[in-house]
C-alpha positions in Angstrom: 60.1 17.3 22.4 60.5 13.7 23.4 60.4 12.9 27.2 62.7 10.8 29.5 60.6 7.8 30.9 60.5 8.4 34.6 63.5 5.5 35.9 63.5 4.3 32.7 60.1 2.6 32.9 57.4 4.5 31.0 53.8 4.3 32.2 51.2 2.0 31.0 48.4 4.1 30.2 48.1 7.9 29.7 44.8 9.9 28.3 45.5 9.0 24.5 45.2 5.8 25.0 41.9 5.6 25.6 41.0 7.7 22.0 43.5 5.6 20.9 41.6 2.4 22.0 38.4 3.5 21.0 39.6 4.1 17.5 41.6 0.4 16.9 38.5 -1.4 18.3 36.2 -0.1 16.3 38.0 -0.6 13.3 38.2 -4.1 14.5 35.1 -4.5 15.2 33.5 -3.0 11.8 35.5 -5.7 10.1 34.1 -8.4 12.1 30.8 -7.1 11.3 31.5 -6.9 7.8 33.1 -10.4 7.6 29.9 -11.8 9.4 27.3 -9.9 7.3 28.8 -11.0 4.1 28.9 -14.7 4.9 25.6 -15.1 7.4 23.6 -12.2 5.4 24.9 -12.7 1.7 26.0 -16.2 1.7 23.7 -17.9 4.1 26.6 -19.2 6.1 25.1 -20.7 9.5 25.7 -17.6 12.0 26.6 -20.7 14.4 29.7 -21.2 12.3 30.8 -17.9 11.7 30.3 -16.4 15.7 31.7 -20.0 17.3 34.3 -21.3 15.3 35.1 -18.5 13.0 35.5 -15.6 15.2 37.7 -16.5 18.3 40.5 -17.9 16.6 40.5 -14.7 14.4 40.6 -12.6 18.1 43.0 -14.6 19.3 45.3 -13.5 16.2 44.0 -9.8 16.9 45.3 -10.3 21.0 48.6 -12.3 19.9 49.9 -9.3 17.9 48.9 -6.5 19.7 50.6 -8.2 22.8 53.7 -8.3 20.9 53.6 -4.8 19.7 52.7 -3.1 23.0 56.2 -5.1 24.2 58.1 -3.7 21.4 57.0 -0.3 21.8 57.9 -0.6 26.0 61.8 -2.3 24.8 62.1 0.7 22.8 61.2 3.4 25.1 62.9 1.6 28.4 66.1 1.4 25.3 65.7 5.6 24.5 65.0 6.3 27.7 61.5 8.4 25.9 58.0 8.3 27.3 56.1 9.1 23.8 56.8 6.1 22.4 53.7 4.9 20.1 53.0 1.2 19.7 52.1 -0.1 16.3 48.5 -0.8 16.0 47.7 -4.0 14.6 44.2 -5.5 13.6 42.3 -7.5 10.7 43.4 -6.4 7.8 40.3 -4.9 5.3 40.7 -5.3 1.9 42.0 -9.2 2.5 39.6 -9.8 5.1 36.9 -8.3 3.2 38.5 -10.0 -0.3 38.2 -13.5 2.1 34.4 -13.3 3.1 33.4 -12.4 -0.4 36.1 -14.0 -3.0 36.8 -17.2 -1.2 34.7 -18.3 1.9 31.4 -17.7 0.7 32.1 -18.7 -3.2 33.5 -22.0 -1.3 30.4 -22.5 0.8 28.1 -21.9 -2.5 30.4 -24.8 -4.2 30.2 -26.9 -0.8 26.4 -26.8 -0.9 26.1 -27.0 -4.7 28.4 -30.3 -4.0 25.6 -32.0 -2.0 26.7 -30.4 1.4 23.9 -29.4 3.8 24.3 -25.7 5.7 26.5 -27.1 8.7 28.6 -29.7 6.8 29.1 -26.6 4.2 29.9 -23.9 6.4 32.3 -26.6 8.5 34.1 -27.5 5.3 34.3 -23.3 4.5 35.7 -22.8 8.4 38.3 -25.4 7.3 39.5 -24.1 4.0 39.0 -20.2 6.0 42.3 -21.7 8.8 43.7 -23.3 5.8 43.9 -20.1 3.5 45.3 -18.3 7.0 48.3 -20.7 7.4 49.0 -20.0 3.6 49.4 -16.8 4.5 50.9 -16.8 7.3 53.9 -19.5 6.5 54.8 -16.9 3.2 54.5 -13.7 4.9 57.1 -15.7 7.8 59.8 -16.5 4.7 59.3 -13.6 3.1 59.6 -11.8 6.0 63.1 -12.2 6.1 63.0 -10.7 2.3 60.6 -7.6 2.6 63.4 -5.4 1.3 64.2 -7.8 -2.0 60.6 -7.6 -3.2 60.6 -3.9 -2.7 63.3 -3.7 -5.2 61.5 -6.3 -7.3 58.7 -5.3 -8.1 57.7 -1.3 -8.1 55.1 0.5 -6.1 53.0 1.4 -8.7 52.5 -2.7 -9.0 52.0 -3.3 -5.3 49.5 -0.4 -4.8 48.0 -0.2 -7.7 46.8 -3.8 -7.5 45.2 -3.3 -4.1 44.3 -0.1 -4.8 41.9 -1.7 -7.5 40.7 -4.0 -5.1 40.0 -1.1 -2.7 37.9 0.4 -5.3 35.9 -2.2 -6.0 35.2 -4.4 -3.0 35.7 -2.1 -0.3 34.1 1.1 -2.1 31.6 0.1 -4.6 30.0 -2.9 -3.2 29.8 -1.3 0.4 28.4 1.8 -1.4 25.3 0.2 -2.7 24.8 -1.3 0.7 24.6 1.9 2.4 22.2 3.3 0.0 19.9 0.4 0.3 19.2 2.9 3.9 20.0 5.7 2.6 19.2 8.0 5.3 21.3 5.8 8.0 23.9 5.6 5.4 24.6 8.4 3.4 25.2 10.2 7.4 27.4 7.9 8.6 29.9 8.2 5.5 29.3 12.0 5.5 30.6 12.3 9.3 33.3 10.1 8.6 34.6 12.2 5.5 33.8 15.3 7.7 36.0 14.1 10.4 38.4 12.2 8.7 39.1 13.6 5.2 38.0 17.4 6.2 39.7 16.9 9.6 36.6 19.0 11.4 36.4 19.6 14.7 34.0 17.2 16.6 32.9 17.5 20.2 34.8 16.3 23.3 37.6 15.7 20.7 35.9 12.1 20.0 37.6 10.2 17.2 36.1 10.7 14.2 35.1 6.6 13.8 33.7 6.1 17.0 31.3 9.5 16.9 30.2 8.8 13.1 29.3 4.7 14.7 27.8 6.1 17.5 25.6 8.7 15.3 24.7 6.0 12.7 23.8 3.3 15.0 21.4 5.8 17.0 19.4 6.6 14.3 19.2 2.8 13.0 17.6 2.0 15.8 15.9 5.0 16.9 14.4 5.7 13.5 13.4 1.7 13.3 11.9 1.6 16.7 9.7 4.7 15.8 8.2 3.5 12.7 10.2 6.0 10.5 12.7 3.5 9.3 12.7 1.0 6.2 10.1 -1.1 5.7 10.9 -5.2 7.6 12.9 -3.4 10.3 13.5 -5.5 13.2 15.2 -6.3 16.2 18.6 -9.0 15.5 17.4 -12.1 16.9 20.6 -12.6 19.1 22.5 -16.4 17.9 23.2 -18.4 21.1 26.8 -18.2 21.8 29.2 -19.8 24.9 32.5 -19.1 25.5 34.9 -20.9 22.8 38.9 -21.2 23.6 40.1 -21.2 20.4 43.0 -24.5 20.8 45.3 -25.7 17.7 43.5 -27.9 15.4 44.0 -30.3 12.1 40.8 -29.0 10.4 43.0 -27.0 8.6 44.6 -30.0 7.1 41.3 -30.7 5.9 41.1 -27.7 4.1 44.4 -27.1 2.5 43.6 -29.0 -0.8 40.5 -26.7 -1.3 43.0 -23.8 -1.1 44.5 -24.8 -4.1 41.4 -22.5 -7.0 42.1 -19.9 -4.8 45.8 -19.6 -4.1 45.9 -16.7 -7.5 43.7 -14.7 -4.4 45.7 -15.9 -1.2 49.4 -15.4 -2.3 49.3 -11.4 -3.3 47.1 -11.5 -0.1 49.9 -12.5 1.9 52.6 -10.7 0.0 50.8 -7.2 0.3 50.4 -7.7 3.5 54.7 -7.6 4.0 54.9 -4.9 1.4 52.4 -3.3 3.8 54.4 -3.8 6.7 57.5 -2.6 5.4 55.8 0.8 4.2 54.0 0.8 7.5 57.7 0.3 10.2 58.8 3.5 7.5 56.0 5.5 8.5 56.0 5.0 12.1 60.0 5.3 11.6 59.2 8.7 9.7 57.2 9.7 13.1 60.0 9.1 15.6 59.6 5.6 16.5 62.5 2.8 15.0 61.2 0.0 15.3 63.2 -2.7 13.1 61.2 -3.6 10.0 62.1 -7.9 10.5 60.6 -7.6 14.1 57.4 -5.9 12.4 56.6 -8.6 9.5 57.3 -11.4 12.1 54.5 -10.7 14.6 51.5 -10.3 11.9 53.1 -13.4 10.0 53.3 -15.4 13.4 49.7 -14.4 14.8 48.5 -14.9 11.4 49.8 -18.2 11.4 48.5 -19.1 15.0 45.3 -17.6 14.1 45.1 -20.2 11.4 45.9 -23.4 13.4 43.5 -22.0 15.7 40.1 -21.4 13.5 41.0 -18.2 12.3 39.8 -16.7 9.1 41.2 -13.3 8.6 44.8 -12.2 8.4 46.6 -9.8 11.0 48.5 -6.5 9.7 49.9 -3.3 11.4 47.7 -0.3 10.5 49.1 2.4 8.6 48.1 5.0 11.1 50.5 5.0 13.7 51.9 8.6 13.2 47.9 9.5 13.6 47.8 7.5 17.0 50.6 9.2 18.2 48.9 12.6 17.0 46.6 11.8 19.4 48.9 11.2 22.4 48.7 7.4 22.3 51.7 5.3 23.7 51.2 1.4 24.3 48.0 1.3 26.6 46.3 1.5 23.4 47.3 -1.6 21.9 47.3 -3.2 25.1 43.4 -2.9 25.9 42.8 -3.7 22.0 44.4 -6.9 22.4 42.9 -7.7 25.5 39.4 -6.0 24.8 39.1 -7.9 20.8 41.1 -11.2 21.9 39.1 -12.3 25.4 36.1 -10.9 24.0 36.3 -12.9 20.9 36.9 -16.0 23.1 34.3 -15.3 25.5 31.1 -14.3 22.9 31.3 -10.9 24.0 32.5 -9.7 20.4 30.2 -11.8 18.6 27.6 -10.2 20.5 28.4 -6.8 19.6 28.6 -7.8 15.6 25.2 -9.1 16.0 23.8 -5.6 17.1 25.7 -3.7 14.4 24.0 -2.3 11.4 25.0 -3.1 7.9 24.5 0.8 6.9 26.7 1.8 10.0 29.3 -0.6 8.9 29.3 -0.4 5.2 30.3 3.8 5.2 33.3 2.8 7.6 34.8 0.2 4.8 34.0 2.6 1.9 35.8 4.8 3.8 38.9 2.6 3.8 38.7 2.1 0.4 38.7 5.2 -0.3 41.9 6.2 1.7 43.3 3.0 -0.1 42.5 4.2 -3.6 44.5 7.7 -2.6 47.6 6.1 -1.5 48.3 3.8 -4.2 48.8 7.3 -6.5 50.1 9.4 -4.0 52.7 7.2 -2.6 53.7 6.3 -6.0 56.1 8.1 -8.4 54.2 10.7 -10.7 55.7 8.8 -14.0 54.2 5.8 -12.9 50.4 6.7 -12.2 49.0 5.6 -15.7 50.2 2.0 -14.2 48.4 2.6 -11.2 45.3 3.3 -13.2 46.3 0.4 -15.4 45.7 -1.9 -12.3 43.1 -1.0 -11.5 41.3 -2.5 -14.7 40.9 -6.1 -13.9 39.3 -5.6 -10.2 36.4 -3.9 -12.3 36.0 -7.4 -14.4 35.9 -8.7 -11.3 33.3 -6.9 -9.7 31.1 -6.9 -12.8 32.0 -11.2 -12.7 30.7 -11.3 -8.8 27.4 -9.2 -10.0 26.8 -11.2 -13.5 27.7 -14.8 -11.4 25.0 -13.9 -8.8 22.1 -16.6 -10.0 19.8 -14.8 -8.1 19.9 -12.4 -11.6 21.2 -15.0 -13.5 20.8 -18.4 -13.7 23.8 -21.1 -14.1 22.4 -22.6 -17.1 22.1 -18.9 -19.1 25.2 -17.8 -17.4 26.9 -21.2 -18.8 25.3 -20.4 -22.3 26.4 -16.8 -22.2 29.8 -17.8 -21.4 30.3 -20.2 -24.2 28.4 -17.8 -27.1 31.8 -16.7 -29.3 29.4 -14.5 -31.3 30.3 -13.3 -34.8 33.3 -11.2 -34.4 35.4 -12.7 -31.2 35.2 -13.9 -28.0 32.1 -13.8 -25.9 32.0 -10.9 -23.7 31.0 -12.6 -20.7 34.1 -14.7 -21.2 36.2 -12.1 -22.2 34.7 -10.4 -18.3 35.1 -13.6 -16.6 38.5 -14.3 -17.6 40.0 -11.1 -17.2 38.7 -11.0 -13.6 40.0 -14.2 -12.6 43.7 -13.8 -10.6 42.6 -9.8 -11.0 45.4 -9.0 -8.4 48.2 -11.0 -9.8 47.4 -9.8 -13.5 47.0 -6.3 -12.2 50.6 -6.5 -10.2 52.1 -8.0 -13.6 50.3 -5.1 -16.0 51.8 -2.2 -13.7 55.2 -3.7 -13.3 55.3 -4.2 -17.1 54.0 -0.7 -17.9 56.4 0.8 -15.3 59.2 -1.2 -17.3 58.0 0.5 -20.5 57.7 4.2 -18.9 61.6 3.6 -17.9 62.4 2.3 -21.4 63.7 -1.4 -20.1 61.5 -2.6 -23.1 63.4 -6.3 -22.4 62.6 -6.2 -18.8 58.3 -5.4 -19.9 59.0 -8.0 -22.6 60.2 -10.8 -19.7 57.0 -9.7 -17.8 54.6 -10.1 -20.6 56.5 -13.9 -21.6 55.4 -14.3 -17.1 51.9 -13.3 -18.0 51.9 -15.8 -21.2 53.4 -18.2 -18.4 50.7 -17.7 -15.9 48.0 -17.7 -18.3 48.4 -21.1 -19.6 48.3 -22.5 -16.0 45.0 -20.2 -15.0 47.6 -18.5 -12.3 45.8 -15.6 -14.1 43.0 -15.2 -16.9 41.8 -18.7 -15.5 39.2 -20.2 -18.1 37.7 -21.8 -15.4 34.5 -19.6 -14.2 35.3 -19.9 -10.5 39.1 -19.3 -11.2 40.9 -22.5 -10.7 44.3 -23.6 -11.6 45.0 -26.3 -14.3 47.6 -28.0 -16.3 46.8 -26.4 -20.2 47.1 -29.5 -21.8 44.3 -30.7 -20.3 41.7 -28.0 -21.4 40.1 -28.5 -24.4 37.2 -26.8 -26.1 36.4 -23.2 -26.3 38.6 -23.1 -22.8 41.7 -24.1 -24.5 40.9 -21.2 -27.2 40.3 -18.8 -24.9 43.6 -19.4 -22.7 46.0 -20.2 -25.8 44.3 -16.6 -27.5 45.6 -15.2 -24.1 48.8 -16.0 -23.5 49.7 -15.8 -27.1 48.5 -12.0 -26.9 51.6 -11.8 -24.4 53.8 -13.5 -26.1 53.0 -11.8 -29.0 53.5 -8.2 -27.6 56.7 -9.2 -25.7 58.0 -10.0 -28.8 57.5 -6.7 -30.4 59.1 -5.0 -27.4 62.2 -6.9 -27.4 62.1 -6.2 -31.3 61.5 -2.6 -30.4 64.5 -2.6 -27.9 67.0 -2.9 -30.8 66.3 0.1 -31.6 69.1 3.0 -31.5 67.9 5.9 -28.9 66.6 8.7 -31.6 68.8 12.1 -31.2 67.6 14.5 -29.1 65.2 11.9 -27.5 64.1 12.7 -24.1 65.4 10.4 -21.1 62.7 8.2 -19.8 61.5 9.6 -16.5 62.8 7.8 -13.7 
């Protein structure tokens, strides 16, 4: 039962706020940590770059929305007259801000420096394209804001989840894996208390949320293991980066970097446009859960603090969480959001935050995203119709290219030159494998978005609808939209390629062509007697 707000105001903060806080924050901050391990740890980014410039613009974005949705949540409970309203919890969003440290910002800085490009100018020029890729995002999640229902309608869940559910897979649950089990022992009990407490729902002491006791535990015996000798050979203290407060003000650099946006917009556009698909699924849940919040008002606050983020040095996008029926399980209202905002967004400004990431173990951190991924992966089948989950496993196809392309690209294992020479080897009976890998992986999301929606076509029996799909894919192909020919996944005009890359992108798109031709042929067909009706 709902409760009258006493005088129509309801309270600021109540006890499940506080779990509710702890929860948001470190979600937050695991993010953070990831974003900062994978470009200072993996990339070599300067740490100066990342905690400085990088970070307080992207808390600013964090504080901006959660602002917002803490007032929304009060206008609707002062409007109902109900005290249990829950505010929509909003943060960095992980598979795009993960998919952004490791697809875009650090391949960039690698291509700064391999341009000439010492460490700062690099990681100045990666900071630039970073609030460049944000304002992408943030200007098409705005327009389409106003559309979220149209492209629900357009293209079906089994193409919208299915493509980040791939992604989820990959990035967030394979590459974090190996991580953890390079410490296996700090590791492989972290993920174990999170999938205790969050997938087997057991009881944990002093009714701690399950994040925040499985960090705590994890980071404990990081250190306490290290500083007794019994942890991994090298282990040492962080040596803390230098940091001063940093107010993150609108800036031009992102005019500087929009024109290195342009190999990676295949990556920022179904970025941005999961990120409204994700909203609209999101206001349903927390609709589903009691609270009616209007679905326009939700995609405009993580479009516009995505946006501001941007013009102020932010490099990860904004979204509101899925788990808002969960916060208000726990007997959160809007305090919760409130101290987020206020906790992530000053302390982002003021160093505080960047501290904390400093001090937070990579095998702490990783479990938490596999985690994600996981709970990803699960909702792209079961939130999707039971017809349609051989498309969902369809998309999920080109993110593994993908993640054998980041693996295979690393010259640490390989180096350019035999990379380059495995690339262009056609072999005796086709393509080369490695190029076959390569281009399959580049524009993974788009093309896995396209194979779902053309395979759910099929399942439905609108052979002329898959065939109009498959003539987009021959489209995009030609342009490197998708299947880009270029190893690093730029764009081009076709009639510039030549070579083996014009063979390999002409083979491609004429494969489409040539099966959308067969369905339309296909589609002439008279329905067989007796024929089952496609399931719908």
């Amino acid at each position: 039962m709902s409760r009258p707000a006493a005088h129509g105001r309801p309270r600021w903060f109540v006890a499940g706020d506080i779990n509710g806080f702890f929860g948001l924050v470190v979600d937050n901050l695991s993010i953070l940590g990831f974003i900062a391990m994978a470009l200072v740890g993996l990339y070599g980014v300067p740490a100066e770059v990342v905690f400085t410039r990088m970070f307080p613009g992207t808390a600013l974005g964090v504080l901006l929305g959660n602002l917002a949705y803490t007032w929304m949540a009060r206008r609707l409970a002062r409007r109902t007259g109900r005290d249990d309203v829950t505010a929509m919890p909003l943060g960095l969003d992980a598979p795009t801000s993960i998919g952004m440290a490791l697809l875009v910002l650090g391949p960039a800085f690698v291509a700064f420096r391999a341009d000439g490009l010492d460490a700062q100018a690099a990681g100045i020029a990666t900071w630039q394209l970073g609030m460049a890729s944000l304002v992408v995002m943030g200007v098409l999640k705005t327009a389409l804001s106003f559309a979220g229902d149209w492209i629900t309608r357009v293209l079906p869940r089994a193409a919208l989840l299915g493509s980040i559910g791939g992604a989820a897979l990959t990035l967030l649950g394979f590459l974090p894996l190996v991580e953890l089990l390079r410490n296996p022992v700090v590791g492989l009990v972290t993920l174990g208390l999170l999938l205790y407490a969050l997938v087997a729902r057991g009881a944990l002491p002093l009714r701690i949320p399950g994040v925040l006791f499985a960090f705590l535990v994890g980071t404990a015996l990081y250190y306490g293991l290290g500083l007794a000798g019994l942890g991994l050979p090298g282990f040492a203290l962080p040596e803390p980066v230098r940091l001063s407060p940093q107010l993150p003000l609108p800036g031009t650099g992102f005019i500087e970097g929009l024109r290195s946006t342009v190999p990676y917009l295949p990556l920022l556009l179904p970025f941005g446009l999961l990120m409204v698909v994700g909203g609209i699924n999101v206001s349903e849940s927390a609709r589903a859960a009691g609270d009616d919040y209007r679905t326009r008002d939700v995609l405009l606050v993580e479009a516009l603090s995505t946006l501001v983020a941007g013009v102020c040095g932010g490099v990860a996008q904004t979204t509101p969480y899925i788990g808002q029926p969960a916060y208000k399980q726990m007997g959160a209202r809007s305090g919760y959001t409130l101290l987020t905002g206020l906790f992530v967004g000053i302390g982002g400004m003021l160093g505080l935050v960047a501290g904390l990431v400093q001090w937070l173990p990579l095998a702490v951190l990783a479990p938490i995203i596999v985690y994600v991924g996981i709970g990803i992966t699960v909702q792209a089948f079961r939130a999707t119709p039971e017809p349609h989950a051989p498309a969902v496993a369809l998309a999920f196809l080109p993110s593994l290219a993908y993640l054998l392309a980041i693996k295979l690209g690393n010259p640490a294992w390989i180096a350019p030159e035999r990379f380059a020479q495995l690339y262009a080897d056609t072999g005796t009976h086709g393509l080369a494998e490695l190029a076959a890998l390569v281009t399959l992986g580049n524009g993974f999301i788009i093309t896995a978005m396209l194979w779902a929606t053309a395979l759910v076509a099929m399942i439905e029996g609108r052979m002329r609808a898959a065939a109009g799909v498959l003539l987009l894919c021959a489209a995009f192909t030609l342009f490197g939209v998708i299947h880009s020919v270029d190893p690093r996944g730029g764009v081009y005009l076709p009639w510039a390629l030549d070579g083996l890359r014009a063979v390999i992108a002409w083979q491609f798109a004429g494969a489409y062509a040539a099966l959308a031709v067969l369905l339309g042929a296909l589609s002439l067909q008279r329905p067989q007697p007796g024929r089952a009706d496609p399931p719908s």
